[in-house]
C-alpha positions in Angstrom: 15.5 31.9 -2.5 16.5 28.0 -3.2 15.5 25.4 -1.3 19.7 25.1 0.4 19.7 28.6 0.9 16.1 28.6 2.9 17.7 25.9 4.6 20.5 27.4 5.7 18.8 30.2 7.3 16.4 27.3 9.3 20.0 26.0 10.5 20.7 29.5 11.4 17.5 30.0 13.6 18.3 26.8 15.1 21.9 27.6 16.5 23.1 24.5 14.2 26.3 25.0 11.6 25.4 22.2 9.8 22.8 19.2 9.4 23.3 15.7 8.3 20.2 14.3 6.4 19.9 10.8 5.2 15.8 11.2 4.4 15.8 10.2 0.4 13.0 12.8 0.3 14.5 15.2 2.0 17.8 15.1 -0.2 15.5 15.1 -3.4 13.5 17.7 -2.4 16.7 20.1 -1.2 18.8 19.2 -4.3 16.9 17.0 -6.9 19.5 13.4 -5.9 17.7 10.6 -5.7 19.3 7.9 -3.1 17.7 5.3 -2.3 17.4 4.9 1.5 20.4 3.6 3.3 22.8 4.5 0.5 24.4 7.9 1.7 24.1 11.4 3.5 23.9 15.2 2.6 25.7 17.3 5.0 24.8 20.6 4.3 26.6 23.7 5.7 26.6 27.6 5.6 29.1 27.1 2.3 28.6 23.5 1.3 25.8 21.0 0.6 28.0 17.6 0.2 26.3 14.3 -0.9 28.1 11.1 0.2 27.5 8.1 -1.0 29.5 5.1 -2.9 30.5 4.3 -6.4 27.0 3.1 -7.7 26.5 6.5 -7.8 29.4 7.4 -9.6 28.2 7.9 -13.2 24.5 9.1 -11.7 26.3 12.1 -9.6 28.6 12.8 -12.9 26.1 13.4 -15.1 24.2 15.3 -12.8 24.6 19.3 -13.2 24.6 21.2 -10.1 27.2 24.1 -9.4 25.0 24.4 -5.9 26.0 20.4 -4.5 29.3 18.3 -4.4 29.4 14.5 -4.6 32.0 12.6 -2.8 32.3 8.7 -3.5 33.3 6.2 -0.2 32.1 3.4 1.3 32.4 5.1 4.6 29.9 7.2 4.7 30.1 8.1 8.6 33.9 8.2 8.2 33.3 10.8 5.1 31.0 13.0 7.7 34.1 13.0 10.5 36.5 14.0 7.8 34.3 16.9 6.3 33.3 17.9 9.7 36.9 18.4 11.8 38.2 19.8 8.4 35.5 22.8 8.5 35.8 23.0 11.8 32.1 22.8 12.9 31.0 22.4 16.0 27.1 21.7 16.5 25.7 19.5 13.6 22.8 18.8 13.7 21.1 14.4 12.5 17.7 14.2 11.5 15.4 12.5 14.1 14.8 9.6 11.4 18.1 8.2 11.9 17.7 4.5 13.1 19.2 3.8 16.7 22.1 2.3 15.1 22.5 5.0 12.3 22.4 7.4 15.3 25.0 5.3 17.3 27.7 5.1 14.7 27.7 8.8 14.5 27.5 9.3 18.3 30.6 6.9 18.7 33.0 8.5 15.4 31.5 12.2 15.3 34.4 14.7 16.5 31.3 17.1 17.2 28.7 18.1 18.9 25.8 16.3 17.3 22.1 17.3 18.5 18.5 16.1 16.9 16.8 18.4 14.8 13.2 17.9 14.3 11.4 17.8 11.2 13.4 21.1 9.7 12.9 19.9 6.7 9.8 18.2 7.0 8.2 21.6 8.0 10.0 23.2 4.9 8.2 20.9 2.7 4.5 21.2 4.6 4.3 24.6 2.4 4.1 23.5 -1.6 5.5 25.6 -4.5 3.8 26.2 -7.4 5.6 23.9 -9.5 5.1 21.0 -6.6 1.0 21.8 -6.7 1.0 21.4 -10.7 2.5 18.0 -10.1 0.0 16.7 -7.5 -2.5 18.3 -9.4 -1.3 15.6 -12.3 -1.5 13.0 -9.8 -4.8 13.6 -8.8 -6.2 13.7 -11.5 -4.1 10.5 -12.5 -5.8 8.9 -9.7 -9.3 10.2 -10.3 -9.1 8.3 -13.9 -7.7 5.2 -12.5 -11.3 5.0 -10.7 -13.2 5.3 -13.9 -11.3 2.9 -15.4 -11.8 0.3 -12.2 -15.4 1.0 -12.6 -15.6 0.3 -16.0 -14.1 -3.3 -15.3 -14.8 -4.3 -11.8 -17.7 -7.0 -11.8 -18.6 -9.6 -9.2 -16.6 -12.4 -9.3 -13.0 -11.3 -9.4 -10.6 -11.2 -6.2 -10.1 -7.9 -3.6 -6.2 -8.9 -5.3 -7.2 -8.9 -9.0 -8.7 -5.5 -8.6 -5.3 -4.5 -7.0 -3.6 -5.6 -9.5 -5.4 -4.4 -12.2 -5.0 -0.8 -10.7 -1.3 -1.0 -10.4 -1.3 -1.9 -14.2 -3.1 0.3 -15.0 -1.4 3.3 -13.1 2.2 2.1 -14.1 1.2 2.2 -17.9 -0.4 5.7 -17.8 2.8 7.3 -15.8 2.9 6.1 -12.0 6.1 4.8 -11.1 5.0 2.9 -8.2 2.6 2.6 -4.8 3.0 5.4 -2.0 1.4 2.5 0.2 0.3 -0.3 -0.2 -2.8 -0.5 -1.6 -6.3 -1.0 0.2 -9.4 -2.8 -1.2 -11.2 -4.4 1.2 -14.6 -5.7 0.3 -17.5 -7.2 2.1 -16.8 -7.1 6.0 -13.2 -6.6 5.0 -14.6 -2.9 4.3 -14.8 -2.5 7.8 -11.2 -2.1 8.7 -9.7 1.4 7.8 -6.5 -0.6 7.1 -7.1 -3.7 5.4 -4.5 -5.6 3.8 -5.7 -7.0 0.2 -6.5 -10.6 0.2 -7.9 -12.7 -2.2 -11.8 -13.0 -1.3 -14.4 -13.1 -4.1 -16.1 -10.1 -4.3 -20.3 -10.7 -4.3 -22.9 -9.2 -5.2 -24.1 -6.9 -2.4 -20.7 -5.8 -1.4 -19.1 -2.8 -0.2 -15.8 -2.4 -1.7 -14.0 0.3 -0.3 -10.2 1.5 -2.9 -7.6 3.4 -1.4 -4.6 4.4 -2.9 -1.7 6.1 -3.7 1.3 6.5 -6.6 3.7 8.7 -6.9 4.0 10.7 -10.6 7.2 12.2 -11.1 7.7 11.8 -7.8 5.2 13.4 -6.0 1.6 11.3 -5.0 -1.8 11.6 -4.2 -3.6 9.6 -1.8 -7.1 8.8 -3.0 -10.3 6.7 -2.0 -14.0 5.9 -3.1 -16.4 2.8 -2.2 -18.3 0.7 -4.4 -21.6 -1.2 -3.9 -22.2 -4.5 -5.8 -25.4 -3.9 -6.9 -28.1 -2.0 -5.7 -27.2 -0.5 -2.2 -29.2 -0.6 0.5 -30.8 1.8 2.6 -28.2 2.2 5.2 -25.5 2.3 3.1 -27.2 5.2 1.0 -27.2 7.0 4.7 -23.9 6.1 5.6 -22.2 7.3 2.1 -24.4 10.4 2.4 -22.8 11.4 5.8 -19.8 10.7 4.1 -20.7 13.4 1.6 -21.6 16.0 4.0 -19.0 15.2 6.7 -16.2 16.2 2.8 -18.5 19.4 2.3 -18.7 20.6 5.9 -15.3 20.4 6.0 -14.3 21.9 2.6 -16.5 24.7 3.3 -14.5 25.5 7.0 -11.2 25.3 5.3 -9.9 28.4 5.2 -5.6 29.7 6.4 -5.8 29.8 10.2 -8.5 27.5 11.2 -6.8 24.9 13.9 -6.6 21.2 13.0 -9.1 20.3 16.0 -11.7 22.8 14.8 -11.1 21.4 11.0 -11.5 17.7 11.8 -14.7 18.9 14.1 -16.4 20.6 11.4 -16.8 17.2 9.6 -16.7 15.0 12.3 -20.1 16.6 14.1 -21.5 15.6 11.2 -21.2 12.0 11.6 -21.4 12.2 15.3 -25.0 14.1 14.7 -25.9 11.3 12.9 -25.3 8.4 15.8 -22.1 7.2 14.1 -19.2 8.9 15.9 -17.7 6.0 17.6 -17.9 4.3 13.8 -15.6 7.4 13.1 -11.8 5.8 14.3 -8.8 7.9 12.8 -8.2 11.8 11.9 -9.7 13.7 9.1 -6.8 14.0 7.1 -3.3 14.6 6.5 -0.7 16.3 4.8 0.8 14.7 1.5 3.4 15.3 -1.2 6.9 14.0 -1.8 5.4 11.0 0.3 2.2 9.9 1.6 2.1 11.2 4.9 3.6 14.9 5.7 3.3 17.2 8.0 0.8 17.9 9.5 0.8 14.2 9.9 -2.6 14.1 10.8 -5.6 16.9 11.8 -7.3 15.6 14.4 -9.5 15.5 18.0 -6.8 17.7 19.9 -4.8 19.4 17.2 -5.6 22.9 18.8 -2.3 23.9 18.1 -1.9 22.7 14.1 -3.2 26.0 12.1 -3.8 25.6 8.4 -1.4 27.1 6.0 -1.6 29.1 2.6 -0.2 26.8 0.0 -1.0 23.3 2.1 -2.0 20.2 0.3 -4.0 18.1 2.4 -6.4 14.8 2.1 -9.9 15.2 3.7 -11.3 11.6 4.3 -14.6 10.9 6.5 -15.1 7.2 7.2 -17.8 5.2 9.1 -17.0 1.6 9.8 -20.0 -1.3 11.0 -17.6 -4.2 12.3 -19.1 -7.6 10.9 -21.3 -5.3 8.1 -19.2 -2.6 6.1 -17.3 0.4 6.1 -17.0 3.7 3.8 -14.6 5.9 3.0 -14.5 9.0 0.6 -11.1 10.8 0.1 -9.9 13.7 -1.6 -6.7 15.9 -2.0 -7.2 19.6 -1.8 -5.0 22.8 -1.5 -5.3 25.4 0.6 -4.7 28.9 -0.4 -5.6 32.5 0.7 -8.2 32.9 -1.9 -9.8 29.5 -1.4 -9.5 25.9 -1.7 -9.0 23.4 -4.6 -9.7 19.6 -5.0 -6.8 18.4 -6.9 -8.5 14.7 -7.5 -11.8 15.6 -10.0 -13.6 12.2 -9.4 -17.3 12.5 -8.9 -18.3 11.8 -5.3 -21.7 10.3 -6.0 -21.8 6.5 -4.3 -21.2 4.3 -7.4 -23.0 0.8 -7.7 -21.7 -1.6 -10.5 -24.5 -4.3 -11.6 -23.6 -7.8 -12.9 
């Protein structure tokens, strides 16, 4: 069954006769068009599945071979939908709940028809990978997992949190990434501390943490991956804290199985760390789901998700981090998926704690 016609039967279940979707993932992933956001729709019916967008796109959607969608030029896009929509005679569409206020508005105030949110049909069509979408994170992981190598190899004390950036985004963009999935994190020194720290341009010293996180997509689909460096020798506490970090990755890759809940998943690790005296060091979920972007659904597994069960087929990132404000912080971060006869990392980098020396 195609991606439309699964689709269709999700509009089905959901009492809908149509659905407008302005997501660019969401139109790639259902028909292989890539918009870039803002620049059009796909209205997709129990018949048709209409892109609408303007005449930039005019040569792109002529050269593009599909019997299963239509393109229609305008620079109306809203005004396109009320034609199309009073012409087929529909009467509950349904608008995809990442419509901006004022996206949602215009429609509201020109739409002939009932309109209604629909959450995250899509999105939930997409948590569950195909084959052929696994073999392509697989390539970015292990895209990723030589990136690190390669950082290794040239990292050295001296050089600037943004150097190091920018010497990873070189050096993914000339072996095959097209770009970031987020913006990228290295945070070194106390910077390490933050889960989220913006690159900056401190010198990185001897006796550093460094912590790399980071995603790109590769032909279109993207891995989100992190390690942490020591400048040197590490000490003592940092040897403990990376190795809780270790077994917090195993504990959890070893309870990953279709079924377990999201709560009982991110506990299996988190007990870990929490066993250790470090669970209020411990501030986000264990992981999320990734693919045609960074963060999927399940958006995260965490304290609470009683509800989220795991999934044959589901890609997700497993990443344990403990973070000493003022000191340092670590992260370790893989991509795995889940399937009925076990689980695979999909990002082969060694998770040993590396130290680079002067």
């Amino acid at each position: 069954m195609t991606r439309l016609a699964r689709l269709r039967q999700k509009l089905t279940d959901n009492y809908l006769d149509a659905l407008i979707i302005g997501n660019p993932d969401n139109i790639y992933y259902l028909t292989g068009i890539e918009l870039t956001a803002g620049d059009g729709y796909l209205l997709v019916t129990d018949q048709l599945a209409v892109i609408i967008t303007d005449e930039r796109y005019r040569d792109y959607l002529a050269h593009f071979n599909s019997d299963a969608v239509m393109g229609v030029i305008t620079r109306d896009y809203v005004g396109k939908l009320v034609e199309l929509t009073t012409k087929i005679e529909l009467s509950e569409v349904g608008f995809e709940n990442t419509l901006t206020y004022r996206e949602f508005e215009e429609l509201d105030d020109r739409m002939e028809v009932g309109i209604v949110p629909a959450d995250r049909i899509v999105e939930k069509m997409r948590r569950i990978k195909e084959t052929s979408e696994i073999d392509l994170i697989r390539v970015a992981g292990k895209l990723h997992a030589e990136a690190f190598a390669a950082v290794c190899d040239w990292i050295r004390p001296g050089v600037t949190e943004r150097q190091v950036a920018n010497y990873l985004d070189q050096w993914m963009k000339s072996h095959g990434a097209s770009g970031e999935s987020f913006p990228t994190i290295v945070a070194s020194g106390p910077h390490s501390a933050q889960p989220h720290a913006t690159v900056s341009e401190r010198v990185i010293e001897v006796g550093d943490v460094v912590t790399l996180d980071y995603g790109y997509f590769v032909n279109h689909y993207t891995a989100d991956f992190t390690r942490t460096i020591v400048m040197g020798q590490p000490t003592a506490q940092q040897r403990t804290v990376y190795q809780l970090l270790q077994q917090a990755r195993q504990a959890v890759l070893d309870q990953l199985m279709v079924g377990i809940t999201g709560h009982d998943l991110d506990r299996a690790g988190r007990q870990v760390i929490e066993a250790a005296g470090f669970g209020e060091n411990f501030n986000h979920g264990m992981g999320h789901g990734i693919g045609l972007s960074v963060h999927e659904f399940p958006a995260s597994y965490a304290p609470g998700s009683k509800r989220l069960k795991m999934r044959h087929h589901e890609v997700l990132t497993i990443e344990p981090g403990i973070y000493l404000a003022g000191e340092f912080g670590m992260r370790l971060e893989d991509d795995v998926v889940l399937t009925h006869q076990g689980v695979e990392v999909l990002t082969p980098a060694p998770t040993e704690l590396v130290s680079v020396c002067e």
